[in-house]
DRENFI-792932 format. One record per residue (C-alpha): residue number from 0; x, y, z. Coordinates in nm, 4 decimals. Each point is the difference from the previous one (the first is absolute). Layout:
DRENFI-792932
SITE  resi         X         Y         Z
SITE   NUM         X         Y         Z
...
This chain:
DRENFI-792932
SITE  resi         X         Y         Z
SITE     0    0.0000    0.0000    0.0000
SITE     1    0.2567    0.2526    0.0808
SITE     2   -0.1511    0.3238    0.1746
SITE     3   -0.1609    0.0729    0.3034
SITE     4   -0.1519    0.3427    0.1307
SITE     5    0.1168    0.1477    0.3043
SITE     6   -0.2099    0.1343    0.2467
SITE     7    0.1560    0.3684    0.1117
SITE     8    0.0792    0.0636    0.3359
SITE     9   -0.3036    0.2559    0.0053
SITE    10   -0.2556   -0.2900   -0.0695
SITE    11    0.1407   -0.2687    0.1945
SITE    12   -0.2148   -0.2942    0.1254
SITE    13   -0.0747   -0.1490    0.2903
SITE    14    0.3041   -0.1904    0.0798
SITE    15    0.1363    0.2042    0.2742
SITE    16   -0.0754   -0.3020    0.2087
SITE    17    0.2276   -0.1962   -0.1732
SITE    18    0.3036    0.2692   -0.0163
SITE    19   -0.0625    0.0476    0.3920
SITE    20    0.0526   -0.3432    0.0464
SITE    21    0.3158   -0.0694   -0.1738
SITE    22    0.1541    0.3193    0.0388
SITE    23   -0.0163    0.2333   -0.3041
SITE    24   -0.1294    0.3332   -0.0121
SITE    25   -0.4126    0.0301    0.0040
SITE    26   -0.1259    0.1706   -0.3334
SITE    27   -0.3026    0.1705    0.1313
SITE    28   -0.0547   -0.0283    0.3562
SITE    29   -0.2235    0.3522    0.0861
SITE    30    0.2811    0.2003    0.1743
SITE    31   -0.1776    0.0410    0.3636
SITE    32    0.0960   -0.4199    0.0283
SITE    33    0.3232   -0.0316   -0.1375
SITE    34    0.2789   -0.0394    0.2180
SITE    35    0.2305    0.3323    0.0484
SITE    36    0.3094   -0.1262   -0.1933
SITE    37   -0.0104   -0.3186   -0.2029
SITE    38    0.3004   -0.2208    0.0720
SITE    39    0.2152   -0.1772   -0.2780
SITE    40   -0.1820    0.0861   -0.3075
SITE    41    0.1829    0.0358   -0.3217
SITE    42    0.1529    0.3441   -0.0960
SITE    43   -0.1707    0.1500   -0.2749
SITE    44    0.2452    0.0930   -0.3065
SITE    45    0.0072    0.2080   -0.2896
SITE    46    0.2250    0.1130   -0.1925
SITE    47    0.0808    0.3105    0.2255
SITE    48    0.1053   -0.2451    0.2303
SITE    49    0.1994   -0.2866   -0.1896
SITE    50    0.3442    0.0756   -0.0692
SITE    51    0.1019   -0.3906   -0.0503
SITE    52   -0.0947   -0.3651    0.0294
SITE    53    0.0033    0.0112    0.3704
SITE    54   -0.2235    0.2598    0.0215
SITE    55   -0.2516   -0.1737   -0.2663
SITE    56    0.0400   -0.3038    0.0789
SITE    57   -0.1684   -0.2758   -0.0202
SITE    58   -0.1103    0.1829   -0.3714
SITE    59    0.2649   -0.1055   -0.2561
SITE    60   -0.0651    0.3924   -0.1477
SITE    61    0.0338    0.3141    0.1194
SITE    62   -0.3669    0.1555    0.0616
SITE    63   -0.1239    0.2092   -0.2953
SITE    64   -0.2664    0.2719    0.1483
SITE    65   -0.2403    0.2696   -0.1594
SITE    66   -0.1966    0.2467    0.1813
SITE    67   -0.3851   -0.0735   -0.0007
SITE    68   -0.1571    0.3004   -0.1996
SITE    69   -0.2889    0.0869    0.2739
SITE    70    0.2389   -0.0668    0.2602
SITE    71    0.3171    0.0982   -0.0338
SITE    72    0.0912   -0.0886    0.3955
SITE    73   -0.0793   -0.3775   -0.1479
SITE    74    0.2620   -0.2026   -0.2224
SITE    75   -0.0148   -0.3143   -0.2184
SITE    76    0.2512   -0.2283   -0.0672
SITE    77    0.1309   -0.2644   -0.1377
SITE    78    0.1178   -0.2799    0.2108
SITE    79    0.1402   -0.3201   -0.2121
SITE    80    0.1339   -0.3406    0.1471
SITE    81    0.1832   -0.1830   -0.3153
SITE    82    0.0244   -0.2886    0.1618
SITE    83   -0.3351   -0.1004    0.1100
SITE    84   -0.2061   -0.2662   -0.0674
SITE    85    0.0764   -0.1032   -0.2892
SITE    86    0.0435    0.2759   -0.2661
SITE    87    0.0227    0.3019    0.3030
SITE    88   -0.2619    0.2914    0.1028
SITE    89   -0.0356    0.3585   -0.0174
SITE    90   -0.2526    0.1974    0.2692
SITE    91   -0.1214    0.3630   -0.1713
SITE    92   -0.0922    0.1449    0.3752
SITE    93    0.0071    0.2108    0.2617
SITE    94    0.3671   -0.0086    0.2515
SITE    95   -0.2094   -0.1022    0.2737
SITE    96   -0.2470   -0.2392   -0.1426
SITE    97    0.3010   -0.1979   -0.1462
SITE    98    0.1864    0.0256    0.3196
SITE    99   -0.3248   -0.1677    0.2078
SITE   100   -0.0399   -0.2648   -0.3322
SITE   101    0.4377   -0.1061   -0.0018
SITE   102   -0.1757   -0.3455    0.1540
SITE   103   -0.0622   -0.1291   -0.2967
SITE   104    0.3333   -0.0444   -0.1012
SITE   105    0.0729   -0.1952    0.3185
SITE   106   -0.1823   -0.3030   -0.2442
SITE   107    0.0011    0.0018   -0.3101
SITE   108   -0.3175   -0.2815   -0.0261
SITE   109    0.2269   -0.2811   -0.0075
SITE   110   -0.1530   -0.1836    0.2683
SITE   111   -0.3224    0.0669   -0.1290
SITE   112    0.0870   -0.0834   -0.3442
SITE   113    0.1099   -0.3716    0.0965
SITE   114   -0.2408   -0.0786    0.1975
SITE   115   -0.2527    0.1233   -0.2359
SITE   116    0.2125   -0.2640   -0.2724
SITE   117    0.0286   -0.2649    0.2905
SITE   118   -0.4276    0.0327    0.0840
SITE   119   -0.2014   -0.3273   -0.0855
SITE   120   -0.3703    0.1499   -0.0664
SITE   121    0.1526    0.1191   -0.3330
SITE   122   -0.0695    0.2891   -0.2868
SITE   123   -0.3174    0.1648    0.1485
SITE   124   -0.1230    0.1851   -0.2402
SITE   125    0.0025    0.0260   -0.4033
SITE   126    0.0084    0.3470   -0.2818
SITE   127   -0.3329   -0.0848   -0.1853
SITE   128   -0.1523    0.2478   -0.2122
SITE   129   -0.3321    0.1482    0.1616
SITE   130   -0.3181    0.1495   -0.2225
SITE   131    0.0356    0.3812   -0.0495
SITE   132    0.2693    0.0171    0.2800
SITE   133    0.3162   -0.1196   -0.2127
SITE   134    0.2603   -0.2235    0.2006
SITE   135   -0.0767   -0.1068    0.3631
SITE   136    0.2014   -0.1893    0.2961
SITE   137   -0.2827   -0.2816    0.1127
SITE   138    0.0594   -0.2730    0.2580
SITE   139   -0.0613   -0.3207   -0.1079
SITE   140    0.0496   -0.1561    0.3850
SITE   141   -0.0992    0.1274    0.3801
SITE   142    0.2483    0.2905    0.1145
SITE   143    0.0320    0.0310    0.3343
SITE   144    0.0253    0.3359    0.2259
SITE   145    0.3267    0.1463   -0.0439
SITE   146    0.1514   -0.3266   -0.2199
SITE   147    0.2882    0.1483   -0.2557
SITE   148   -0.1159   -0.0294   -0.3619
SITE   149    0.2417    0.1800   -0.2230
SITE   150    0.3406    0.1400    0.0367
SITE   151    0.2274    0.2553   -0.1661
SITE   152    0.2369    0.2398    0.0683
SITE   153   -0.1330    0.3667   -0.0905
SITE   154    0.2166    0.2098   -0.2035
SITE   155   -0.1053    0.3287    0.0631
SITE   156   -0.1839    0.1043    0.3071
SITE   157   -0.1654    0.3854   -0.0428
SITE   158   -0.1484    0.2374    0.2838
SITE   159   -0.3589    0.0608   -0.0764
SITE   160    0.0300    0.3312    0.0371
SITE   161    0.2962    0.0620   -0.2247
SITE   162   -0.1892    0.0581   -0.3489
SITE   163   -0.1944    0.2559    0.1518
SITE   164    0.2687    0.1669    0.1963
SITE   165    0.2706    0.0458   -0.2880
SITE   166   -0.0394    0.1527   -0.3656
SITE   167   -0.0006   -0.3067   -0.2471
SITE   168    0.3181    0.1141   -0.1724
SITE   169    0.1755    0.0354    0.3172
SITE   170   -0.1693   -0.3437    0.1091
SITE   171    0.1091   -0.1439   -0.3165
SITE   172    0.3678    0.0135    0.0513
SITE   173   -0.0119   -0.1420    0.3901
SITE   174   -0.2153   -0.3016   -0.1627
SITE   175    0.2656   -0.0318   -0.2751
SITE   176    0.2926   -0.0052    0.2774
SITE   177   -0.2001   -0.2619    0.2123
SITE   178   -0.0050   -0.2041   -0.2982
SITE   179    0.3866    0.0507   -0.1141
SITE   180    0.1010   -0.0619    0.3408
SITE   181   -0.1180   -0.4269    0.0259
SITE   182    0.2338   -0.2584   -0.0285
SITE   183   -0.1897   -0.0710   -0.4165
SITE   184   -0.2698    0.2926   -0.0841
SITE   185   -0.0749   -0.2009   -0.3025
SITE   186   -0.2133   -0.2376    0.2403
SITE   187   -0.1784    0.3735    0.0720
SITE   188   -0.0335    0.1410   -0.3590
SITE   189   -0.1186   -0.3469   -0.1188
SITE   190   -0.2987   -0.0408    0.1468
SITE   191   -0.3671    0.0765   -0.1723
SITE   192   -0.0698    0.3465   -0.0925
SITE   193   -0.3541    0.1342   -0.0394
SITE   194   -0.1097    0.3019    0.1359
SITE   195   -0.1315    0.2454   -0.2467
SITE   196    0.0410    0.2751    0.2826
SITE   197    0.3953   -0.0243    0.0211
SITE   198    0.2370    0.2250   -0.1722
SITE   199    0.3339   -0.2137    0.1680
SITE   200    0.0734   -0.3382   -0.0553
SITE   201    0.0519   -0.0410    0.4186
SITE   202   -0.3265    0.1868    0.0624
SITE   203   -0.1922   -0.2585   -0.2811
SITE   204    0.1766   -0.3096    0.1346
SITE   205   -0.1353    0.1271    0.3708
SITE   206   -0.3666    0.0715   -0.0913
SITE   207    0.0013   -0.3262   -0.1946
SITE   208    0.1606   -0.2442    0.2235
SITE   209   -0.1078    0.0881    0.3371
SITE   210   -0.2301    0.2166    0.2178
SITE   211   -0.1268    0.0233    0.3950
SITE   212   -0.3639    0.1011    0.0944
SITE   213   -0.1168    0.0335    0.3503
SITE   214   -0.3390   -0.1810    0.0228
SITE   215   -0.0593   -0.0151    0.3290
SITE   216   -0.2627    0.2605    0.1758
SITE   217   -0.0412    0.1910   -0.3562
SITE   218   -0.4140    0.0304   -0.1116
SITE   219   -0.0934   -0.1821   -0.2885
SITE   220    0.0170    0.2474   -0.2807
SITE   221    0.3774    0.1294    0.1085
SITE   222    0.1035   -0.4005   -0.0525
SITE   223   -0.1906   -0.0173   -0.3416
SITE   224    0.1866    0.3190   -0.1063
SITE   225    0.3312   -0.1033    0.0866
SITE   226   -0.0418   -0.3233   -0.1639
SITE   227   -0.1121    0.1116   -0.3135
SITE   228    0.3223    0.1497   -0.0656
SITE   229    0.1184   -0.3255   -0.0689
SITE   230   -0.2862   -0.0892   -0.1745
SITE   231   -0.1514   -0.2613    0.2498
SITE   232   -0.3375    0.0218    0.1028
SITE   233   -0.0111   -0.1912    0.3422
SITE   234   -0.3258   -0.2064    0.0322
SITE   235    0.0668   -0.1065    0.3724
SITE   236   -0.3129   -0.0572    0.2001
SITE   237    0.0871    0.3491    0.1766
SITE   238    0.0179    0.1875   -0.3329
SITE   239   -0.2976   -0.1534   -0.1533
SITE   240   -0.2556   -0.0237    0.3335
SITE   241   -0.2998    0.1711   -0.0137
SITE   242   -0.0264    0.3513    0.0159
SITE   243   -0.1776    0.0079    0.3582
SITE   244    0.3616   -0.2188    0.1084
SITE   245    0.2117    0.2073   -0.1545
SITE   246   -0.1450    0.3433    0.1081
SITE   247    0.0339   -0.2084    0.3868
SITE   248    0.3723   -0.0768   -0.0551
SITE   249    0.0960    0.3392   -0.1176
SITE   250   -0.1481    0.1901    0.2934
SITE   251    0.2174   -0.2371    0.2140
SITE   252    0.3118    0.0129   -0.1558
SITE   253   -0.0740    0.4148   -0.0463
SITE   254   -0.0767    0.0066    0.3859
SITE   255    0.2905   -0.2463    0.0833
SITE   256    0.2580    0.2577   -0.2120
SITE   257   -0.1481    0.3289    0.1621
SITE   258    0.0002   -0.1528    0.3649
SITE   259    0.3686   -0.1216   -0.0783
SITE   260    0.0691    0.3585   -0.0134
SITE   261   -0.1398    0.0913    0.2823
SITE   262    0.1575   -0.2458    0.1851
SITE   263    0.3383    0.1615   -0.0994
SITE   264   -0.1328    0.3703    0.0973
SITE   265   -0.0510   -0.1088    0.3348
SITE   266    0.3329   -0.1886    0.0437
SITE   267    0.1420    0.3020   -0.0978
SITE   268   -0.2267    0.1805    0.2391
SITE   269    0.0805   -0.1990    0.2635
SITE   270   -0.3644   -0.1410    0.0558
SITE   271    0.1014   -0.3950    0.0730
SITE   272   -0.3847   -0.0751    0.0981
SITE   273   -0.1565    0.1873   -0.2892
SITE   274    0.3150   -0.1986   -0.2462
SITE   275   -0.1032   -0.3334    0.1847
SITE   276   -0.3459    0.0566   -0.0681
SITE   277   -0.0032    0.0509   -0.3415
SITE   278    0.2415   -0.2717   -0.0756
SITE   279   -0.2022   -0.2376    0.1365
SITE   280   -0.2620    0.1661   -0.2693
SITE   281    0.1975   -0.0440   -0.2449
SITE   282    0.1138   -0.4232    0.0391
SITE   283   -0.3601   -0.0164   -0.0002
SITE   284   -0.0654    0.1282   -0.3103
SITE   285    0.3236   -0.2375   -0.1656
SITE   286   -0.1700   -0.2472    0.1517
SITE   287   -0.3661    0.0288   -0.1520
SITE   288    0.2260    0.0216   -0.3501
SITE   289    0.2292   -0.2157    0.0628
SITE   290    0.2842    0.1758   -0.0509
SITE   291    0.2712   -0.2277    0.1613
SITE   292    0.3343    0.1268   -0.1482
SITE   293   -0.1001    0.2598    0.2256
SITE   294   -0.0796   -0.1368    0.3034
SITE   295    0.3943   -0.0495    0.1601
SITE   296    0.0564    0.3582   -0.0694
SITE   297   -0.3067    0.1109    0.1988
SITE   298    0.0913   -0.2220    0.2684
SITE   299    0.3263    0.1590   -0.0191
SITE   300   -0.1321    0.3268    0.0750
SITE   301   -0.2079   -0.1349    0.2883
SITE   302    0.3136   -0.1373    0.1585
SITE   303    0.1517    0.2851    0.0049
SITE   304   -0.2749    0.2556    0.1056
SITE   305   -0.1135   -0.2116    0.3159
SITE   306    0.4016   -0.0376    0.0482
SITE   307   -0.0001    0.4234    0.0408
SITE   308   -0.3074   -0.0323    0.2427
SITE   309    0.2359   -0.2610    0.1918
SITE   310   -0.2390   -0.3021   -0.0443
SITE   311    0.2571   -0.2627   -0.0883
SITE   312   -0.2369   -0.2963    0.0628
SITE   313   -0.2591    0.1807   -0.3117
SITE   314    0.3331    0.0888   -0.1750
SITE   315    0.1601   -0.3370    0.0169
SITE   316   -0.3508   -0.1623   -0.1348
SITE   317   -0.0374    0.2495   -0.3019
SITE   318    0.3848   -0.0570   -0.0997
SITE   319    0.0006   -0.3761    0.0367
SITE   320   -0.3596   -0.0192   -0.2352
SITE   321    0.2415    0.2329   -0.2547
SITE   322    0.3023   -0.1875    0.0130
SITE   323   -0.2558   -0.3786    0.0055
SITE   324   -0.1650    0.1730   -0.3239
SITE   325    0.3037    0.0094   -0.1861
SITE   326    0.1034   -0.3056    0.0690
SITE   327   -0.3313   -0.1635   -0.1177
SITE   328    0.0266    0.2528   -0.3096
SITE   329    0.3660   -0.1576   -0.0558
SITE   330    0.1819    0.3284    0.0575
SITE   331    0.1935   -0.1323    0.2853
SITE   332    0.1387   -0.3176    0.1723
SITE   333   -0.1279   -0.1203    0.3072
SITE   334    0.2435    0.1535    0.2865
SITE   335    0.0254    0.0295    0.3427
SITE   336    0.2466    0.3183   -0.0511
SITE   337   -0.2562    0.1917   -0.1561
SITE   338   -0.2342    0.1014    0.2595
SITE   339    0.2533    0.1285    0.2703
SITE   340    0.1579    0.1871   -0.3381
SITE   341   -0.3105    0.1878   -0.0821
SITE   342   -0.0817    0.1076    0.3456
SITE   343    0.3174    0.0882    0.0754
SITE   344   -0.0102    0.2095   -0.2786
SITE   345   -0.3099    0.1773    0.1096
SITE   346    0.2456    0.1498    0.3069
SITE   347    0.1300    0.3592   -0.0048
């Protein structure tokens, strides 16, 4: 496959939980619960601040950066490991979102990749060729929760908010570096081209051979829109319920997003029984749609809000249901480390 999209540090999910509990630095914790100083997280660089391989390491280039155009305070870069995986990687992001993401060059998907080779239940799913939809991935076998299908390396990783933050021709040349700078770019400029939007060959292989949509707490008509730049029409049993279910789940998931904010204002505002209130509010709304990506991240938030009212007992229940939801979502391991990690982690 080749690319991936990279969420930017300004839209980061809710994985906190995890980064709490293994030690890197949390991506978008509200800033009345962080800790005062976070401890042995990786030093941002740019290349203001790289002067050899020491100071870039463990990139095998020297960072390329641009100013963002509507912010010039905020810089992208490229960050490039030749030797990963198997062909290398270049990051177009943010200093600090690449400095919380240097992880995933601690494995390169070896592990994963043999034991996905080594697995007994074999090939789970088959490209067939679906009615007014074009090609399709479709499982010919039972898939369980969290079970690894397919593997690759990606190629090129991109910050969401990069194509809107840059002027294309500006854009254009980072892309280009990002693609000069792997181990063979011909494995990059290769791949299918089809975008009718694109005027760079980067940009074209990009739209065409990967893209990253939030579904999760969006209405019905927001999904429908983003996927139809892609051409698919989605006829899910959420998309195509009747209009009385519909109207139902979008004044949830509308209620859920403003109450979400509101939860933040008073965090900010110091209101711990008003914040605990309405995030109680809002689980049950995930809840009644089912929203469970979301659920450890609300947890999360729990945790750490009865943690600040010094109720450890209601703390230590919301962060255990976060970290157990995880692990039955297959984002972690079972471990007896991570509990005493997170809450110790909640301590100022």
């Amino acid at each position: 496959m080749g690319f991936s999209l990279l969420i930017g540090s300004s839209r980061a999910g809710s994985y906190s939980h995890v980064a709490a509990s293994f030690g890197q630095c949390p991506l978008n914790i509200p800033a009345g619960l962080q800790l005062p100083a976070q401890l042995e997280c990786p030093r941002p660089i740019a290349d203001s601040t790289a002067y050899g391989p020491i100071d870039w390491s463990p990139w095998t280039h020297p960072p390329d950066c641009l100013q963002a155009d509507k912010s010039p305070a905020t810089k992208y870069c490229v960050f490039s490991n030749s030797q990963f995986g198997n062909q290398g990687i270049s990051i177009v992001t943010t200093p600090e979102t690449a400095a919380n993401g240097i992880e995933i060059l601690s494995d390169p998907g070896y592990t994963i990749t043999k034991s996905l080779a080594n697995g007994q239940a074999g090939t789970a799913y088959e490209v067939v060729e679906l009615p007014g939809k074009g090609k399709g991935v479709v499982a010919i076998r039972h898939i369980s929760r969290a079970e690894v299908i397919m593997v690759d390396w990606a190629l090129l990783m991109v910050d969401l908010d990069f194509p809107v933050s840059v002027n294309r021709s500006r854009g254009y040349k980072l892309l280009h570096k990002a693609a000069d700078q792997l181990s063979d770019p011909d494995r990059l400029l290769q791949l299918a081209r089809s975008s009718a939007f694109s005027a760079d060959i980067v940009e074209d292989l990009l739209r065409t051979n990967a893209f990253s949509y939030n579904f999760a707490g969006k209405p019905r008509e927001e999904r429908r829109t983003a996927l139809q730049k892609w051409g698919f029409n989605c006829t899910c049993s959420l998309c195509t319920a009747s209009k009385t279910e519909i109207a139902a789940s979008d004044y949830r998931r509308a209620k859920m997003k403003a109450l979400r904010e509101e939860v933040m204002k008073a965090v900010e505002a110091w209101d711990g029984t008003k914040a605990v209130k309405l995030t109680h509010e809002v689980l049950e709304l995930m809840h009644a749609e089912e929203l469970a990506p979301l659920y450890a991240g609300q947890y999360e938030i729990m945790a750490r809000l009865y943690w600040k009212a010094k109720d450890t007992k209601t703390a230590t229940k919301y962060a255990q249901m976060s970290l157990d939801t995880l692990v039955d979502q297959g984002y972690l391991e079972e471990s007896l480390k991570a509990l005493p990690a997170l809450l110790k982690s909640f301590n100022s």
